[in-house]
mmCIF file as Biopython writes it, N, C-alpha, C and O atoms, coordinates in Angstrom:
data_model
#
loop_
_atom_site.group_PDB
_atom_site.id
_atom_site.type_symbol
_atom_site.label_atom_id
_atom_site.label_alt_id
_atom_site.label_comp_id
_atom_site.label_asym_id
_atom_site.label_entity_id
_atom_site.label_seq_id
_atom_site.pdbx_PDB_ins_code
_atom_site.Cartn_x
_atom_site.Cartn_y
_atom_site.Cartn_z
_atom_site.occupancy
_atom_site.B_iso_or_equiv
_atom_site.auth_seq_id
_atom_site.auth_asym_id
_atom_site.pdbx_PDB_model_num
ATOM 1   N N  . UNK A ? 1  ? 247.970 56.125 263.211 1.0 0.0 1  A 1 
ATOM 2   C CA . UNK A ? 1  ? 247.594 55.103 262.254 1.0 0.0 1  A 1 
ATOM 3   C C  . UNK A ? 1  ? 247.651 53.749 262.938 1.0 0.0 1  A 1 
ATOM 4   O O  . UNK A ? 1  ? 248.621 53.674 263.693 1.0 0.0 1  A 1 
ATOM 5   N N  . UNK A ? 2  ? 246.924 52.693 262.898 1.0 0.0 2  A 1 
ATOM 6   C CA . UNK A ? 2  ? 246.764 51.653 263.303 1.0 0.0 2  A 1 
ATOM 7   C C  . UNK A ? 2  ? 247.531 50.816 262.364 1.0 0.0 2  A 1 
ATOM 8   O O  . UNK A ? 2  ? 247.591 50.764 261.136 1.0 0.0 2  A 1 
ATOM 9   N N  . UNK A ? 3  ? 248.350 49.892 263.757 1.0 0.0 3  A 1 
ATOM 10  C CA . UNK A ? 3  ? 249.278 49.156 262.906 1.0 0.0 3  A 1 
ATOM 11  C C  . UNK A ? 3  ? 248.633 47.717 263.728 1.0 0.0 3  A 1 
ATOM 12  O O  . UNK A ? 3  ? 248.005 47.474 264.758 1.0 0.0 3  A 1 
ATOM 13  N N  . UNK A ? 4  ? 249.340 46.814 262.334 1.0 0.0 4  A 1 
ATOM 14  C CA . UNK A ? 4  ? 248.949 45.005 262.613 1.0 0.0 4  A 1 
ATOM 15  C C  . UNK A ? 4  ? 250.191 44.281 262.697 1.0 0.0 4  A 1 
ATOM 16  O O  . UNK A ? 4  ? 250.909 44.200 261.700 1.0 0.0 4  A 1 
ATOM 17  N N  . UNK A ? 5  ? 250.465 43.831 263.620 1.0 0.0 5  A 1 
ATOM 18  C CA . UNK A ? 5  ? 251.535 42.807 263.447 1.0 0.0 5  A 1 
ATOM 19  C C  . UNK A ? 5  ? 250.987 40.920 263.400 1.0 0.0 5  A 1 
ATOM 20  O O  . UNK A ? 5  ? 250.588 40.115 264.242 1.0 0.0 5  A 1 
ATOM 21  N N  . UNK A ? 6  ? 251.337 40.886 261.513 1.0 0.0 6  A 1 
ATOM 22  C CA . UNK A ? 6  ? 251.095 39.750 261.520 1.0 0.0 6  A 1 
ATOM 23  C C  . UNK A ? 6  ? 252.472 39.274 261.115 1.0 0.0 6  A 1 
ATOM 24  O O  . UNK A ? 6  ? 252.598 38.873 259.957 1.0 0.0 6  A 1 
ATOM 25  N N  . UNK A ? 7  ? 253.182 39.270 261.660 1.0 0.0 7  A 1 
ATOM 26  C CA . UNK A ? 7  ? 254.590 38.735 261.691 1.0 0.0 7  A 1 
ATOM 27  C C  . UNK A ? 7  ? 254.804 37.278 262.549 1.0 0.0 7  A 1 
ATOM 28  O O  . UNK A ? 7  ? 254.866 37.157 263.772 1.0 0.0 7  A 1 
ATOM 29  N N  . UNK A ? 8  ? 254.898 36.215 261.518 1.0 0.0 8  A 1 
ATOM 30  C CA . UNK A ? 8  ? 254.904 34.789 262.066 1.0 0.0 8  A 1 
ATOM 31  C C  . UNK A ? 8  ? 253.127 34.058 262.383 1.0 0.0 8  A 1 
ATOM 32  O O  . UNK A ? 8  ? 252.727 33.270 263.239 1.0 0.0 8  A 1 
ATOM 33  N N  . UNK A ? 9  ? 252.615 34.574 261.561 1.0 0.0 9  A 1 
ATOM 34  C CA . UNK A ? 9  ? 251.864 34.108 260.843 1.0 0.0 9  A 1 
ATOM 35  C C  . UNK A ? 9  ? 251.417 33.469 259.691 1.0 0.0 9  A 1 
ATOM 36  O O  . UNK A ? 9  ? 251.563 34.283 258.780 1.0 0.0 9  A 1 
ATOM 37  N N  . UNK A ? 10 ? 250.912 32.356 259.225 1.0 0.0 10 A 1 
ATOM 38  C CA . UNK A ? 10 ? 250.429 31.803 258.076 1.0 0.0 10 A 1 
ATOM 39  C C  . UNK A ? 10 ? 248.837 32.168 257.500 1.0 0.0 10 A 1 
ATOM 40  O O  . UNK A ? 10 ? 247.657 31.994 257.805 1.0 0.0 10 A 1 
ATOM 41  N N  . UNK A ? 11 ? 249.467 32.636 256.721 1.0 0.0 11 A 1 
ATOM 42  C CA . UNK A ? 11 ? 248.276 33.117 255.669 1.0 0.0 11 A 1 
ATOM 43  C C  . UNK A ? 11 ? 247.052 31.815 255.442 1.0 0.0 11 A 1 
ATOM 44  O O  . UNK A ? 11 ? 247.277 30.741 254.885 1.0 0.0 11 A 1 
ATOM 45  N N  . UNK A ? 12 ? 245.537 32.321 256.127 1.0 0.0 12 A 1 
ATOM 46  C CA . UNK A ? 12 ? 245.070 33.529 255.474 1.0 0.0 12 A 1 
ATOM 47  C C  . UNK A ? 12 ? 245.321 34.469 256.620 1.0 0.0 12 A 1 
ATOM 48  O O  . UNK A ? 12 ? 244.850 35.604 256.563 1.0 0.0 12 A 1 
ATOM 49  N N  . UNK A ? 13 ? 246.042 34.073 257.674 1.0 0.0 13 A 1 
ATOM 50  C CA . UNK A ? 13 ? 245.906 34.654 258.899 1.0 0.0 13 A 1 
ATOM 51  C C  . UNK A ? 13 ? 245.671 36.445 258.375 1.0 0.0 13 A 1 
ATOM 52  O O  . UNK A ? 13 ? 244.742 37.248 258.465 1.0 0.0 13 A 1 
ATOM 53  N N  . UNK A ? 14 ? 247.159 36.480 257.774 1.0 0.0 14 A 1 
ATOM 54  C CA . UNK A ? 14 ? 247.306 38.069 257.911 1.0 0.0 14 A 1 
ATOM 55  C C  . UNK A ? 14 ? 246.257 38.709 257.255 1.0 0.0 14 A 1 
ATOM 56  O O  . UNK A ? 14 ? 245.904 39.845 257.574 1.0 0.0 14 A 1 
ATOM 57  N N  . UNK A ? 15 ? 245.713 38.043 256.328 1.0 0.0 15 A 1 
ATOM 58  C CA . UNK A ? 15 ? 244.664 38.977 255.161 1.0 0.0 15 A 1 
ATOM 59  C C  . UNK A ? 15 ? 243.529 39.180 255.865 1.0 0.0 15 A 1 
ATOM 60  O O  . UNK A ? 15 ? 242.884 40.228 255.858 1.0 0.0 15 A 1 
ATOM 61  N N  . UNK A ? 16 ? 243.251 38.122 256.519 1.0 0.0 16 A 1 
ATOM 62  C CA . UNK A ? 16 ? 241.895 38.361 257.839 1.0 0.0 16 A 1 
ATOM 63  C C  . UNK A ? 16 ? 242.123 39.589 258.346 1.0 0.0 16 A 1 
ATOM 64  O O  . UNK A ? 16 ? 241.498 40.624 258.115 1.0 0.0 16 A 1 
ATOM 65  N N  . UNK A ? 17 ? 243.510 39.331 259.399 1.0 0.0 17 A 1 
ATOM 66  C CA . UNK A ? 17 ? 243.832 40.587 260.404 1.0 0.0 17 A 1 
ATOM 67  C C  . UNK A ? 17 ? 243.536 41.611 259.320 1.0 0.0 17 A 1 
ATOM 68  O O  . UNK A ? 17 ? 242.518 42.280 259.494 1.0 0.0 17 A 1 
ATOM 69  N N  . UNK A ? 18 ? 244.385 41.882 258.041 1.0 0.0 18 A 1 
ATOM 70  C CA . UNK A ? 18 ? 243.684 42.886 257.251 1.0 0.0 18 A 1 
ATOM 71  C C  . UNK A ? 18 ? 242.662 43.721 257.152 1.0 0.0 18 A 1 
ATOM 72  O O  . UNK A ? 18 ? 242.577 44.946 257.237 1.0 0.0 18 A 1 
ATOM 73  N N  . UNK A ? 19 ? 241.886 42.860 256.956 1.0 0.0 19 A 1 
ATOM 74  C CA . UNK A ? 19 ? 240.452 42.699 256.516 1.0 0.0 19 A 1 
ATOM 75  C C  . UNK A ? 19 ? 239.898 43.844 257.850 1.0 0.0 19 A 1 
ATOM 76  O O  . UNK A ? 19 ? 239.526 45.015 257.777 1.0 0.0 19 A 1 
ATOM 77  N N  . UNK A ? 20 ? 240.029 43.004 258.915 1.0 0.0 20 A 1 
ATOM 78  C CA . UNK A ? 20 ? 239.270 43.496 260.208 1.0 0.0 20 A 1 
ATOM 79  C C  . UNK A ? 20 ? 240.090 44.966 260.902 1.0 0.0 20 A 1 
ATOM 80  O O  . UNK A ? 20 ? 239.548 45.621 261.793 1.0 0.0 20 A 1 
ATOM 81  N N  . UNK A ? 21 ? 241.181 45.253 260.440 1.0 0.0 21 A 1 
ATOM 82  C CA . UNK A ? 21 ? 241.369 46.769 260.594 1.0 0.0 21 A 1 
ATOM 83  C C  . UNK A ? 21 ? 241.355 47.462 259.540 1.0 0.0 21 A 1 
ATOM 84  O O  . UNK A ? 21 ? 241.983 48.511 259.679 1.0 0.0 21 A 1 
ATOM 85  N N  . UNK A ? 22 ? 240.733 47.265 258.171 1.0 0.0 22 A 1 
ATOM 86  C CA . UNK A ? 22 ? 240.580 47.910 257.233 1.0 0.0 22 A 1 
ATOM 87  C C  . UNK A ? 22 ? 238.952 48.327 257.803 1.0 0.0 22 A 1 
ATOM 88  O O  . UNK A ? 22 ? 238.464 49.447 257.950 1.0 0.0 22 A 1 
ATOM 89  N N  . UNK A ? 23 ? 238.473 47.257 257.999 1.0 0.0 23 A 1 
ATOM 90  C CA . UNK A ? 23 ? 237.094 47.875 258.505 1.0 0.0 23 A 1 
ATOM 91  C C  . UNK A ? 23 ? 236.896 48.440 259.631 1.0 0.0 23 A 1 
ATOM 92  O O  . UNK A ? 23 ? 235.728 48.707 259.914 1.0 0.0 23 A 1 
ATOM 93  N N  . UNK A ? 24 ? 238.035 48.804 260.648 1.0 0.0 24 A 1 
ATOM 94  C CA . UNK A ? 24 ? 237.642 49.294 262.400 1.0 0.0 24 A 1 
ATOM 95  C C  . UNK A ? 24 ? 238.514 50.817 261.581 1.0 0.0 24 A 1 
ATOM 96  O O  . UNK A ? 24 ? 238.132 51.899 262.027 1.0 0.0 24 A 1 
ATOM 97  N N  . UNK A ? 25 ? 239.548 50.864 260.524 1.0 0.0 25 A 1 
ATOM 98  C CA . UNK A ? 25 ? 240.291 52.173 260.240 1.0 0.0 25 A 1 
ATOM 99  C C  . UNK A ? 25 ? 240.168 52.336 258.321 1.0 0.0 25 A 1 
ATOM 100 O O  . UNK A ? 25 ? 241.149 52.242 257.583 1.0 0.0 25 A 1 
ATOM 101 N N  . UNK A ? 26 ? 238.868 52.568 257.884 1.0 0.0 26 A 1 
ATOM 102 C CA . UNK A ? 26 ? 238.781 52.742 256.568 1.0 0.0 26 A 1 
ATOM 103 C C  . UNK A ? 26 ? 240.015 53.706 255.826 1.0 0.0 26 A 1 
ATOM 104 O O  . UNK A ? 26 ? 240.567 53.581 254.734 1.0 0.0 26 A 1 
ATOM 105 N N  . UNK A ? 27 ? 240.190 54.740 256.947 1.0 0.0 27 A 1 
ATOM 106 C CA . UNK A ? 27 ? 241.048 55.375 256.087 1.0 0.0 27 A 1 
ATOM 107 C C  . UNK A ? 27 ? 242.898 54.368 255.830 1.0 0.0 27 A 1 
ATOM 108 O O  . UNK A ? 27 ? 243.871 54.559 255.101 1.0 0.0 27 A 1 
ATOM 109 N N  . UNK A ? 28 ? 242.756 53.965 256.246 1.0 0.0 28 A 1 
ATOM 110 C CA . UNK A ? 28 ? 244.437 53.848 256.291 1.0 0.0 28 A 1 
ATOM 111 C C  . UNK A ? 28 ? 244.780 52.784 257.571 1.0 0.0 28 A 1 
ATOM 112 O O  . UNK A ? 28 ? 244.407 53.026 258.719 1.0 0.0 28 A 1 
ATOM 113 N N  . UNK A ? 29 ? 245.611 51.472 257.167 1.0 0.0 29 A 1 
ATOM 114 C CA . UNK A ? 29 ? 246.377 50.843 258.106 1.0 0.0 29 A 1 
ATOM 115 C C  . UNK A ? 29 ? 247.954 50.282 258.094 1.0 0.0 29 A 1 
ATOM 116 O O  . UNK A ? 29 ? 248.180 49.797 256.985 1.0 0.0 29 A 1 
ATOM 117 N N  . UNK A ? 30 ? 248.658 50.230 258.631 1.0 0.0 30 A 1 
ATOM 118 C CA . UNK A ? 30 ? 250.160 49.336 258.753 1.0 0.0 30 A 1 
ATOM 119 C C  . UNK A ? 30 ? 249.753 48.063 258.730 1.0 0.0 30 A 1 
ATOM 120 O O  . UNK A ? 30 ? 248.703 47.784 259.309 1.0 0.0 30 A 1 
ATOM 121 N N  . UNK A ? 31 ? 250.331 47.278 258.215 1.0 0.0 31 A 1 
ATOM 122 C CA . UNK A ? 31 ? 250.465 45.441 258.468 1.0 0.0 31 A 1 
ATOM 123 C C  . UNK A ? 31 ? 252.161 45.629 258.088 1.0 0.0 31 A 1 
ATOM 124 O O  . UNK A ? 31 ? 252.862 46.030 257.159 1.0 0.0 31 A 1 
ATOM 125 N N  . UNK A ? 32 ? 252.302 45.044 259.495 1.0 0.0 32 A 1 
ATOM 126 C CA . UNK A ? 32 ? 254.143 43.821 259.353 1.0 0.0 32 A 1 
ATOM 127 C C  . UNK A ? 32 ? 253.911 42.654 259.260 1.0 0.0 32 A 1 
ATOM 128 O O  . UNK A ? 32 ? 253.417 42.001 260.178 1.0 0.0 32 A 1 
ATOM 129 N N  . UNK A ? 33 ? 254.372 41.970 257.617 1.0 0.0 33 A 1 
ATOM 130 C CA . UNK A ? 33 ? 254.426 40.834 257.699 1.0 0.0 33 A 1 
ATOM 131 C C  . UNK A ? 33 ? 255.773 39.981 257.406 1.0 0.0 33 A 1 
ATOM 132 O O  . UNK A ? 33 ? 256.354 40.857 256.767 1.0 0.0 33 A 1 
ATOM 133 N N  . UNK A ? 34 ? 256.600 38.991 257.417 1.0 0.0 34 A 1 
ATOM 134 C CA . UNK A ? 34 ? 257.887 38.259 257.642 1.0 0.0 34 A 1 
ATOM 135 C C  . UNK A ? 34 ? 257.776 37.642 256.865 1.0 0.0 34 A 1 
ATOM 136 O O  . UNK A ? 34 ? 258.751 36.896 256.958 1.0 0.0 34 A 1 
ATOM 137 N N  . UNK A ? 35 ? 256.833 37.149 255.448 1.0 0.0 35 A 1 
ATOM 138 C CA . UNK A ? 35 ? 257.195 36.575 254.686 1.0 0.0 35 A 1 
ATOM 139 C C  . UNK A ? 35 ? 256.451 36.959 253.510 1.0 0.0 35 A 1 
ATOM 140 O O  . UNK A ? 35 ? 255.380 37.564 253.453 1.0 0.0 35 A 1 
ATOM 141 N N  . UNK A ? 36 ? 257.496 36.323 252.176 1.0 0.0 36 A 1 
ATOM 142 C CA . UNK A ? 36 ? 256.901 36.595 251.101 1.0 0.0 36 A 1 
ATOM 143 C C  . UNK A ? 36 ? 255.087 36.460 250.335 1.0 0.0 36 A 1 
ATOM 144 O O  . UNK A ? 36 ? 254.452 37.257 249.645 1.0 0.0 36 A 1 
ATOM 145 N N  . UNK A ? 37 ? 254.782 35.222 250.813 1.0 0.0 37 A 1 
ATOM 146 C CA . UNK A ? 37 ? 253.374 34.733 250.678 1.0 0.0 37 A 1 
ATOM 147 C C  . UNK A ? 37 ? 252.382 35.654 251.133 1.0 0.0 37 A 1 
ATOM 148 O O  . UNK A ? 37 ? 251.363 35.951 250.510 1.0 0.0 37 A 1 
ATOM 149 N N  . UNK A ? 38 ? 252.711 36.069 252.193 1.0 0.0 38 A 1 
ATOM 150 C CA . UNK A ? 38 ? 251.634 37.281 253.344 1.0 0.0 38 A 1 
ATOM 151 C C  . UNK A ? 38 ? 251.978 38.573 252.363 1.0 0.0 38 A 1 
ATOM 152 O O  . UNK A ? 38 ? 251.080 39.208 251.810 1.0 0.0 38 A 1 
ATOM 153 N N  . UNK A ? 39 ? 253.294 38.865 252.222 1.0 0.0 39 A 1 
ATOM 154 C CA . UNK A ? 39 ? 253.216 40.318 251.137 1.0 0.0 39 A 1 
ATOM 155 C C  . UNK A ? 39 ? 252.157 40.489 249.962 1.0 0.0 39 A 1 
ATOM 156 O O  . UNK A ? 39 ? 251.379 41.322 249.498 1.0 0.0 39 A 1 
ATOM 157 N N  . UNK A ? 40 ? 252.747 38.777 249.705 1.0 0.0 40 A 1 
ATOM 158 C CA . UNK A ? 40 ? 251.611 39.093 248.122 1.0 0.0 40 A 1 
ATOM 159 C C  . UNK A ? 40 ? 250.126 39.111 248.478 1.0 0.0 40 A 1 
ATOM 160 O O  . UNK A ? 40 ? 249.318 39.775 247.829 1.0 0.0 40 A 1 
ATOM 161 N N  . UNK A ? 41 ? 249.880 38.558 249.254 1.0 0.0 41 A 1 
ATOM 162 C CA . UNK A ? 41 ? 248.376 37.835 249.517 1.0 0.0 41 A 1 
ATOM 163 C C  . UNK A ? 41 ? 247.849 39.241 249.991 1.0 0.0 41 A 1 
ATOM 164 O O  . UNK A ? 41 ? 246.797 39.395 249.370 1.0 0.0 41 A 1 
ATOM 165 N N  . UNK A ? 42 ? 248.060 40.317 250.771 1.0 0.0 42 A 1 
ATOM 166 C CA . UNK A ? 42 ? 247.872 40.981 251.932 1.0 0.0 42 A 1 
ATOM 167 C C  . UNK A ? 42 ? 247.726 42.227 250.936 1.0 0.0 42 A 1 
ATOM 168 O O  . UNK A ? 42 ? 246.735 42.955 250.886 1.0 0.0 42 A 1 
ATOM 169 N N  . UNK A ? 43 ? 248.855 42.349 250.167 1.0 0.0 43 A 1 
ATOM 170 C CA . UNK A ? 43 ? 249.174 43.373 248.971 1.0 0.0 43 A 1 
ATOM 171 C C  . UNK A ? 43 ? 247.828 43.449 247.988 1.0 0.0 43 A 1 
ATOM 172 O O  . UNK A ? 43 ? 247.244 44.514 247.793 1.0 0.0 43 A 1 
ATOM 173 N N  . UNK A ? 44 ? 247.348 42.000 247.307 1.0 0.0 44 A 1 
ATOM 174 C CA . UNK A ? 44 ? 246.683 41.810 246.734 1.0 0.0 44 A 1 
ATOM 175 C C  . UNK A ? 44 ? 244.805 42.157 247.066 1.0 0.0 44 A 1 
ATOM 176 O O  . UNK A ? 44 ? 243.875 42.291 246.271 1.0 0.0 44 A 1 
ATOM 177 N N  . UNK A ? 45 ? 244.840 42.200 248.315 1.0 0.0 45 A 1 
ATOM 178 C CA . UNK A ? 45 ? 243.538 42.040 249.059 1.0 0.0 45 A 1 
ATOM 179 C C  . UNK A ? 45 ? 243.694 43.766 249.260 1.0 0.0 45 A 1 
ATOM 180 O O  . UNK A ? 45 ? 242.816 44.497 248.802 1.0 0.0 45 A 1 
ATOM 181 N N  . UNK A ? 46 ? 244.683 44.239 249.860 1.0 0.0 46 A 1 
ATOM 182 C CA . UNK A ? 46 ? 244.525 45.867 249.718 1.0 0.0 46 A 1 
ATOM 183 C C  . UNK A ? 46 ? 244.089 46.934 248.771 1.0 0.0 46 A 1 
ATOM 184 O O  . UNK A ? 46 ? 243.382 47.937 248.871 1.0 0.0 46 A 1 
ATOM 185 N N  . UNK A ? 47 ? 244.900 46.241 247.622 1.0 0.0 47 A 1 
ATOM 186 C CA . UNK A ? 47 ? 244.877 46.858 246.099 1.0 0.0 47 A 1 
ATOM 187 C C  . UNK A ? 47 ? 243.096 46.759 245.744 1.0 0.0 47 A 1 
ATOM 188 O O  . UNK A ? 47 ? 242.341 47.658 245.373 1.0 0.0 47 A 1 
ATOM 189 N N  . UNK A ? 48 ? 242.805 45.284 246.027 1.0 0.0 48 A 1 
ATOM 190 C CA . UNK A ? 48 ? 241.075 44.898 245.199 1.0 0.0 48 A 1 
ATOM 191 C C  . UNK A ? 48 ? 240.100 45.783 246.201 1.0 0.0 48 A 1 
ATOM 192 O O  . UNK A ? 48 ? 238.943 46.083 245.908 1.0 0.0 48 A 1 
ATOM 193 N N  . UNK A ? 49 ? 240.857 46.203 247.613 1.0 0.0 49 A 1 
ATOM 194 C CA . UNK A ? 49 ? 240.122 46.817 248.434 1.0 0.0 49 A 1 
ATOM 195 C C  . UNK A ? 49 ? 239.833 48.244 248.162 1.0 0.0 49 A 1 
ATOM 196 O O  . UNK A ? 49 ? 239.135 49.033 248.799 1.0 0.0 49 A 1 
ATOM 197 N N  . UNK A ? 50 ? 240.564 48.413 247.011 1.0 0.0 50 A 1 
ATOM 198 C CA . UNK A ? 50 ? 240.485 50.469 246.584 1.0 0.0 50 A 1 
ATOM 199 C C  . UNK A ? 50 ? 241.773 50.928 247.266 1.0 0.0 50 A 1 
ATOM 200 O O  . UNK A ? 50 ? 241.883 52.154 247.251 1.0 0.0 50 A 1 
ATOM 201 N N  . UNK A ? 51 ? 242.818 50.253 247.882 1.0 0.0 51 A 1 
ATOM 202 C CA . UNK A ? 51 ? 244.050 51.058 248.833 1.0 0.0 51 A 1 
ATOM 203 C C  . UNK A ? 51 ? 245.122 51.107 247.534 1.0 0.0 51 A 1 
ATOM 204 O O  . UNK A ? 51 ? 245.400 50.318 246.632 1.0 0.0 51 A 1 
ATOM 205 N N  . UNK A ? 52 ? 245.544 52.358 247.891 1.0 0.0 52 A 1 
ATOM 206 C CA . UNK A ? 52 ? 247.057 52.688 247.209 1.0 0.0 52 A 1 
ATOM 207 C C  . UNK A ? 52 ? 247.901 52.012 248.607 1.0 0.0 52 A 1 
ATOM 208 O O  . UNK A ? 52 ? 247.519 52.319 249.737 1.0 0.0 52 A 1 
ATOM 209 N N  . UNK A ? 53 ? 248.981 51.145 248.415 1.0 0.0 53 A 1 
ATOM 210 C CA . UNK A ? 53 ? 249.749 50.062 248.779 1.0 0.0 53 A 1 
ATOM 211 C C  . UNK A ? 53 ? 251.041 50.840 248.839 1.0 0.0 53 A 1 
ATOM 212 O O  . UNK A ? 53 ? 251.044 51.673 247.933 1.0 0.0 53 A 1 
ATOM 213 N N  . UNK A ? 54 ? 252.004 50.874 249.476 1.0 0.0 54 A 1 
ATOM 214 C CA . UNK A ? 54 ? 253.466 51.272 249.688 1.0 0.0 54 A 1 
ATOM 215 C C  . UNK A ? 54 ? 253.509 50.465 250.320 1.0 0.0 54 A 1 
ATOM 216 O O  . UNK A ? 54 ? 252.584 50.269 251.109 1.0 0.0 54 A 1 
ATOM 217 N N  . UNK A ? 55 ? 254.859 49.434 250.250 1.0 0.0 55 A 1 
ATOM 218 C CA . UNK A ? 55 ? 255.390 48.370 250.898 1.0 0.0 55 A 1 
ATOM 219 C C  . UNK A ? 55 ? 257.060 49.104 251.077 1.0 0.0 55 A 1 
ATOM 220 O O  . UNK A ? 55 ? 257.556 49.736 250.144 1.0 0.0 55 A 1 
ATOM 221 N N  . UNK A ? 56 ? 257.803 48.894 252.428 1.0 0.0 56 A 1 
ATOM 222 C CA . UNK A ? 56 ? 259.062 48.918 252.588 1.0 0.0 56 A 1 
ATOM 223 C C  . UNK A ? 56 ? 259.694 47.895 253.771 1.0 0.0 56 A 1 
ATOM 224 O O  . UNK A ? 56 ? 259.519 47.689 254.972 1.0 0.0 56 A 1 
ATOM 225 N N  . UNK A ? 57 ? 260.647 47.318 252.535 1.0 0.0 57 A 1 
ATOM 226 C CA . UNK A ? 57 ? 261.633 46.553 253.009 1.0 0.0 57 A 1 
ATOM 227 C C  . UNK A ? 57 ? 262.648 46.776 254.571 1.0 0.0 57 A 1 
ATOM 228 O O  . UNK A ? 57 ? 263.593 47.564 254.622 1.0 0.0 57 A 1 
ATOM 229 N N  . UNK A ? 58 ? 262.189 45.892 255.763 1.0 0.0 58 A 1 
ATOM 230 C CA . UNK A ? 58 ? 262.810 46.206 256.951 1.0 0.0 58 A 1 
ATOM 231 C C  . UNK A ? 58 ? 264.237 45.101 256.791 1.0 0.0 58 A 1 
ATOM 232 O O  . UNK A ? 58 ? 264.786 44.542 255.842 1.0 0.0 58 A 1 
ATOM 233 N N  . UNK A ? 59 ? 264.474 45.164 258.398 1.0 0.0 59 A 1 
ATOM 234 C CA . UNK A ? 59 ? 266.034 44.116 258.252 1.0 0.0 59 A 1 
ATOM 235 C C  . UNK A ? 59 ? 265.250 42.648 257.735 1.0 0.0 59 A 1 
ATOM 236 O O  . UNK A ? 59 ? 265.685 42.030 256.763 1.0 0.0 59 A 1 
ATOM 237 N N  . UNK A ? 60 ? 264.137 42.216 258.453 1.0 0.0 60 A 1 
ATOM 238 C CA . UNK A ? 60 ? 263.830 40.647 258.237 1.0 0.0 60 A 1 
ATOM 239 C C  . UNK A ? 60 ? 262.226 40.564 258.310 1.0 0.0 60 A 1 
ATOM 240 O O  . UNK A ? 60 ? 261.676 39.560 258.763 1.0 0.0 60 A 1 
ATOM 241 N N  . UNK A ? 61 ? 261.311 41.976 257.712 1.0 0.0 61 A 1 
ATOM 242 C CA . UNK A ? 61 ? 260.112 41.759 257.519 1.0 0.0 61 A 1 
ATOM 243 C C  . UNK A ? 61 ? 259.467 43.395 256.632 1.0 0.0 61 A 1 
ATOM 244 O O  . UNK A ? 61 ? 259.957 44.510 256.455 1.0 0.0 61 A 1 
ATOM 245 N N  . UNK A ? 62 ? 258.698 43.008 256.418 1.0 0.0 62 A 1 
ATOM 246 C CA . UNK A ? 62 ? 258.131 44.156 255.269 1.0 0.0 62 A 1 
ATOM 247 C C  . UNK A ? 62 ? 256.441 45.309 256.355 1.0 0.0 62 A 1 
ATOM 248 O O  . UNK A ? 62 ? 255.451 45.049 257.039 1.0 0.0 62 A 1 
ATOM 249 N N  . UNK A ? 63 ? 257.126 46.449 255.832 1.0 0.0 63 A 1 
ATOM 250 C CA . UNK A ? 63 ? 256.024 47.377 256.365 1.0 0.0 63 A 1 
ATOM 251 C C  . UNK A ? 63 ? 255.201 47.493 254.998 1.0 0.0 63 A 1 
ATOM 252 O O  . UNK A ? 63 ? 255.694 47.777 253.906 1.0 0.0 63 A 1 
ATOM 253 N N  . UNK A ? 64 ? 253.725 47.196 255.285 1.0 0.0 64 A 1 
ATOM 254 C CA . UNK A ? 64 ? 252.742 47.594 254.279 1.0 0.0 64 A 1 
ATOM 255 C C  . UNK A ? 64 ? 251.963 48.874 254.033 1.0 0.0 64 A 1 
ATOM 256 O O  . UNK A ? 64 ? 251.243 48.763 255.025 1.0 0.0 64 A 1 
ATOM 257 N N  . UNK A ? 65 ? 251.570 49.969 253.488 1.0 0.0 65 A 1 
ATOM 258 C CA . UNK A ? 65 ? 250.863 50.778 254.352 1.0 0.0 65 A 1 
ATOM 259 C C  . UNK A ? 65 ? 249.972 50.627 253.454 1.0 0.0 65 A 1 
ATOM 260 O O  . UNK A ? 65 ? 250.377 50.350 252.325 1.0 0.0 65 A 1 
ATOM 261 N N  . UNK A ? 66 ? 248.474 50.763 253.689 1.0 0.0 66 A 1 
ATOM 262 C CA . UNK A ? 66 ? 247.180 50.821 252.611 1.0 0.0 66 A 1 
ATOM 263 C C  . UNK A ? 66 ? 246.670 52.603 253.097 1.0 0.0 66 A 1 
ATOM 264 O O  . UNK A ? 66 ? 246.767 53.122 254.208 1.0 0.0 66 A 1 
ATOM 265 N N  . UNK A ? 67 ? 246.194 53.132 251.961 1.0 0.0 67 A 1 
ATOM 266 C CA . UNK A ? 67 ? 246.153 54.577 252.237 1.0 0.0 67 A 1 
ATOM 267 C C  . UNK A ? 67 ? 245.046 54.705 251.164 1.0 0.0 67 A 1 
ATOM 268 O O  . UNK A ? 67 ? 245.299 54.254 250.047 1.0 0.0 67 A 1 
ATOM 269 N N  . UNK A ? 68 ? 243.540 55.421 251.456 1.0 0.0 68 A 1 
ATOM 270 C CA . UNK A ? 68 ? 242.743 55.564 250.388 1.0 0.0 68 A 1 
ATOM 271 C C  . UNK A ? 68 ? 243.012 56.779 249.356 1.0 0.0 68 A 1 
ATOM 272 O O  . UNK A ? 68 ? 242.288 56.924 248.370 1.0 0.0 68 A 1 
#
C-alpha cells in the first residue's frame, strides 16, 4: 500500500499530496499527518472521494487509511 508522509506540513499541502496518490493508487492509500487541521481536511476530501477512512492515533501524529 502506498504511504504519504505529510507530516509537518500546512494544509492544503497534505490534501494535494492526497489527491495525487489517490489518483497514481485508486484502490487504497496511507497519509501521516501531525496535526489536527490536516486530519480534518484530508479526512474530509477522502470521505467526498467515495473512501471508507480509518484514522489511528500514533505517539505525536495520526495514520489515515482511505480504502474503497
Amino acid at each position: 500500500m502506498k504511504q504519504i508522509d505529510a507530516r509537518g506540513v500546512s494544509c492544503p499541502q497534505p490534501v494535494l499530496m492526497t489527491k495525487k496518490g489517490l489518483n497514481e493508487n485508486p484502490d487504497g492509500i496511507d497519509v501521516f499527518v501531525d496535526n489536527v487541521t490536516a486530519k480534518g481536511n484530508v479526512q474530509r476530501f477522502m470521505k467526498n472521494s467515495g473512501y471508507k477512512v480509518n484514522i489511528k492515533e500514533e505517539n505525536d501524529y495520526y495514520v489515515m487509511s482511505a480504502r474503497k
